[in-house]
N, C-alpha and C positions, 0 to 999 in steps of 0.2 A: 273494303270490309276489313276491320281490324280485328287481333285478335277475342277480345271480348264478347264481341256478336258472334263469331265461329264458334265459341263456345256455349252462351246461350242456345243457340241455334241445335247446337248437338246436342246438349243437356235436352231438348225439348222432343227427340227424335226415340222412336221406340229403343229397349233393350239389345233387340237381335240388331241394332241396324249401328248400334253402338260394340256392341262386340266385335262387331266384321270389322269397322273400322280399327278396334283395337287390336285385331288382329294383322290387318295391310301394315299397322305403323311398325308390330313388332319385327314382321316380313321384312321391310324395308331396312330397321335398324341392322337385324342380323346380315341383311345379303352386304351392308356398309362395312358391318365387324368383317365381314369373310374376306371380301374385296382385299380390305387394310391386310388381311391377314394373311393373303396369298402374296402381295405386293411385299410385303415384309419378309416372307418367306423366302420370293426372290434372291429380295437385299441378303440375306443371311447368307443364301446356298452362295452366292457369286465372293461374298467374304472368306466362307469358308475354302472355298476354291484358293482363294491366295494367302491361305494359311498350311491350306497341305502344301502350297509347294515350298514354304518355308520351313514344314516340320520335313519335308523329303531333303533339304538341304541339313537338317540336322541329323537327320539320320543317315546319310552318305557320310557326315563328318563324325557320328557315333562309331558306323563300320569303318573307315578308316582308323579311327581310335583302335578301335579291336581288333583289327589286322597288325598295327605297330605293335601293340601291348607284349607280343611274343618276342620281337627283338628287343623289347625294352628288358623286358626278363633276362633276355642272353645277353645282352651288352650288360648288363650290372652281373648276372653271374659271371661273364667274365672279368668286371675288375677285382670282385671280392675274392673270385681265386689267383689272380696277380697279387695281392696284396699278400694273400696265406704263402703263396710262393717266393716271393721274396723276404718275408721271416723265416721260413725255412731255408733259406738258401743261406740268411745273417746268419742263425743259430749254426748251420752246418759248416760253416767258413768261421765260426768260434769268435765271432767278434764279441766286443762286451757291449751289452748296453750304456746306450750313452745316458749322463748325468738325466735324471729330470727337476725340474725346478720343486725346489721343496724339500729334497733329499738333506740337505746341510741346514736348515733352520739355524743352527746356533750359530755358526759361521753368518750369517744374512742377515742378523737382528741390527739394528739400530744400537747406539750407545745409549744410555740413558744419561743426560742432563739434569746434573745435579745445583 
């Protein structure tokens, strides 16, 4: 039996007997969508599973971040008060600043070529 006769055949059959059938087929489609879509579901949870443990890896490496962050603080405050300390320490010991570049401009210039 090929297609075309199963359809004749059912075009030929009352209403109610054509409705049930068009309801078995909807039946049928949706329990196929569900299936797909439990089965998918799966796949997803087992994915997401080995992405938490990648985002737990970033987040151990976040709180390590934030645990450092306070000696990062104290290690740079203490060099910028090394740095105020030993100006004060120049200025107190009365040294002179040393020359910076740029001070003598007219001493530095180039001759001009005539």
């Amino acid at each position: 039996m090929n297609l075309v006769d199963f359809l004749e055949k059912l075009q030929k059959k009352p209403r109610y007997v054509k409705i049930q059938i068009m309801w078995v087929g909807v039946i049928v489609c949706m329990v196929l969508i569900f299936a797909f879509w439990i089965w998918s579901l799966n796949v997803l949870v087992s994915q997401s599973k080995k992405e938490k443990s990648n985002d737990e890896k970033i987040t151990q490496s976040l709180e390590q971040i934030r645990k450092d962050v306070p000696t990062l603080w104290q290690s740079l405050g203490a060099g910028i008060s090394n740095v105020f300390d030993s100006v004060k320490e120049g200025i107190q010991a009365g040294e002179e600043p040393t020359e910076r570049p740029g001070d003598n401009l007219l001493e530095e210039k180039l001759p001009i070529e005539e």
